[in-house]
N, C-alpha and C positions, 0 to 999 in steps of 0.2 A: 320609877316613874309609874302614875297610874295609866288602867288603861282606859281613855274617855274614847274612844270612836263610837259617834252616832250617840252621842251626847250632847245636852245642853249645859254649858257651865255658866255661874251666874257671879259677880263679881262685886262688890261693895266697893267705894272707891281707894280704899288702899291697893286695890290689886289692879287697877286701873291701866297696867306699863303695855307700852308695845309688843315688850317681849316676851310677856305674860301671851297674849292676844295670838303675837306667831306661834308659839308651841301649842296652842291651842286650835289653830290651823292647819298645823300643819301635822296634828295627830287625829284632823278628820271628825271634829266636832263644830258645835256653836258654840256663841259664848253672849251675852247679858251684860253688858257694864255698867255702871252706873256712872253718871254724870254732874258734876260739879256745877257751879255756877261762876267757877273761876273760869272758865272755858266759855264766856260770854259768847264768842265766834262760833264755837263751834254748835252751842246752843240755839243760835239765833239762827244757825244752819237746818237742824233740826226741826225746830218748830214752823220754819216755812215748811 
């Protein structure tokens, strides 16, 4: 496992998963995702 604390990871949407996100969380970093336009909702969340 790397070690990312007090990192920023940055993610292209292949890596897009939840689970991806908690370990990422929960090993005390950030993280950058990228956004689909299949996620209309969640997008439309966003840009308000």
């Amino acid at each position: 496992m790397l070690d990312i604390e007090n990192s920023i990871i940055t993610l292209d949407a292949m890596g897009c998963q939840k689970e991806i996100a908690k370990q990422i969380i929960e090993q005390k970093a950030d993280y950058i995702l990228a956004l689909k336009g299949n996620h209309s909702e969640l997008q439309s969340e966003l840009e308000a």
